[in-house]
C-alpha positions as CSV (number, residue, x, y, z in Angstrom):
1,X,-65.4,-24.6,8.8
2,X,-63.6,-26.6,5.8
3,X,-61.3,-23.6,5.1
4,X,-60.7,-24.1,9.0
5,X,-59.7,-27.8,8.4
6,X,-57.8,-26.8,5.5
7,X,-55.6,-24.7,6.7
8,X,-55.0,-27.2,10.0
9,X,-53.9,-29.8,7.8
10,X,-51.7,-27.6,5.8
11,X,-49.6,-26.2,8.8
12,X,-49.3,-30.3,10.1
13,X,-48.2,-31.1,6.5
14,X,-45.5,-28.3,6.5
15,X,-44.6,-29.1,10.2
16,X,-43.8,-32.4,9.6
17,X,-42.1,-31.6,5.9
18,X,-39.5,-29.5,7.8
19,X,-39.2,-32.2,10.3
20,X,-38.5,-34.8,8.1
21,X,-36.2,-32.5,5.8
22,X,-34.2,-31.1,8.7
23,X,-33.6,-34.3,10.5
24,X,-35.0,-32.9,13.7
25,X,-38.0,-33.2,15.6
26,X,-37.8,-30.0,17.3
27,X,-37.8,-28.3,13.7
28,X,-40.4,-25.2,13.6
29,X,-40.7,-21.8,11.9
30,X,-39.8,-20.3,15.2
31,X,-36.6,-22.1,16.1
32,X,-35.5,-22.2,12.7
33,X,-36.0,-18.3,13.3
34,X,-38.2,-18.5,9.8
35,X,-41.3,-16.3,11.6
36,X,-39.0,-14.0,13.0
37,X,-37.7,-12.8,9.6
38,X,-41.3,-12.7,8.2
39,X,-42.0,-10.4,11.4
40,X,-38.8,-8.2,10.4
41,X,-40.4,-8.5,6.5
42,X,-43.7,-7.1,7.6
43,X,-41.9,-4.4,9.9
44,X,-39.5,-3.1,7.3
45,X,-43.3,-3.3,5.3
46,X,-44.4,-0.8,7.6
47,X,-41.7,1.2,7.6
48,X,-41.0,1.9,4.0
49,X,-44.7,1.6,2.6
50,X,-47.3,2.8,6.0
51,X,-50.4,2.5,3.9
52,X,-49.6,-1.1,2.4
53,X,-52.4,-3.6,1.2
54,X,-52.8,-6.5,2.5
55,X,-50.7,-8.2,-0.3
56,X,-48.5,-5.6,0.0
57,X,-48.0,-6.5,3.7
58,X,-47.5,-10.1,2.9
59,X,-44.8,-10.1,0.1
60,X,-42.7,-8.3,2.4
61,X,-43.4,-10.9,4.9
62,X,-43.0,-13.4,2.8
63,X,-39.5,-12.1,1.3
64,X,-38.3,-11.6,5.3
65,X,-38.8,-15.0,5.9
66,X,-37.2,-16.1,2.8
67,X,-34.2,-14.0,3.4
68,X,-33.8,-15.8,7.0
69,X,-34.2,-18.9,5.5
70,X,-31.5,-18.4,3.1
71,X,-29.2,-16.8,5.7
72,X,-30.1,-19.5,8.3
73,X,-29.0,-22.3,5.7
74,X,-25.7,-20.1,5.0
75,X,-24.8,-19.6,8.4
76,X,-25.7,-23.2,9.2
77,X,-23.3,-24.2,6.0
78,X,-20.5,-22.1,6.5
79,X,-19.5,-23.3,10.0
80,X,-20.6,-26.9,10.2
81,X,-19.4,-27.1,6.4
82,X,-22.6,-29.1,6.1
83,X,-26.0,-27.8,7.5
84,X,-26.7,-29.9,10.2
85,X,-29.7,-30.7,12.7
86,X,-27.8,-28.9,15.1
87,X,-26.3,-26.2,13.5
88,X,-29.3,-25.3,11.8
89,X,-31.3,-24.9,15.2
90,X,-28.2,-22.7,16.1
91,X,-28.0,-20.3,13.2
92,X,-31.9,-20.5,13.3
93,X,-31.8,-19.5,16.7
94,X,-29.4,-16.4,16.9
95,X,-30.8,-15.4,13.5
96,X,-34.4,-15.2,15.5
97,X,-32.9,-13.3,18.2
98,X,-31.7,-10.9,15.8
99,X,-34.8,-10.6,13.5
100,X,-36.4,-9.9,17.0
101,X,-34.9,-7.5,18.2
102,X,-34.7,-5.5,14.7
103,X,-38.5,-5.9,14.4
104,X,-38.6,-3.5,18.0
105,X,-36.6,-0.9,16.2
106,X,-39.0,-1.6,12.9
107,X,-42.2,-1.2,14.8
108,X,-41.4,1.3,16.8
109,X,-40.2,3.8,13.5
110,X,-43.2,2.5,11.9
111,X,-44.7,3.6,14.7
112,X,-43.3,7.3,15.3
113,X,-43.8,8.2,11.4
114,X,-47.1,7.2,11.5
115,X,-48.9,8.8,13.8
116,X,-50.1,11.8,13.5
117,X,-48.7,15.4,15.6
């Protein structure tokens, strides 16, 4: 039950970090497109290393999402000149879209090396 609470308050703390950081109350992992490159992590994770640990399974995850972040922030720089509120939600966005539909290709190679004929 505390870890429960603990964890609550620690996803409302980052939430409203990346609120007040951004500039912009619609700010989340999944408009930024920051949980879509964790998703493309952990299917690249299941790709390259199919019997992974579970630490295994969240550095990749964890290096996806970073890798979107910092793309996101390029994108978001290089047209705007300055990563905006706006431009970030755009970059964030089609990054997402992207991320996504990669992560169908991921799973689904994952998928067709991994089960056994």
């Amino acid at each position: 039950m505390l870890a429960a609470f603990i964890v609550g308050i620690s996803f409302a703390v980052s939430g409203a970090l990346m609120q007040g950081v951004t500039n912009n109350p619609m700010a989340s992992p999944s408009i930024l497109g920051i949980n879509a490159g964790a998703s493309f992590g952990l299917a690249i994770a299941m790709i390259i290393v199919p019997a992974a640990s579970l630490n295994v399974s969240i550095l990749f995850a964890f290096l996806g999402a970073a890798l979107a972040t910092g793309v996101i922030l390029f994108l978001a720089k290089r047209v705007g000149g300055k990563a905006t509120p706006v431009y970030l939600a755009l970059a964030g966005t089609a990054i997402g879209a992207v991320s996504t539909r990669l992560d169908c290709y991921g799973y689904r190679a994952g998928y067709r090396y991994s089960v056994p004929r």
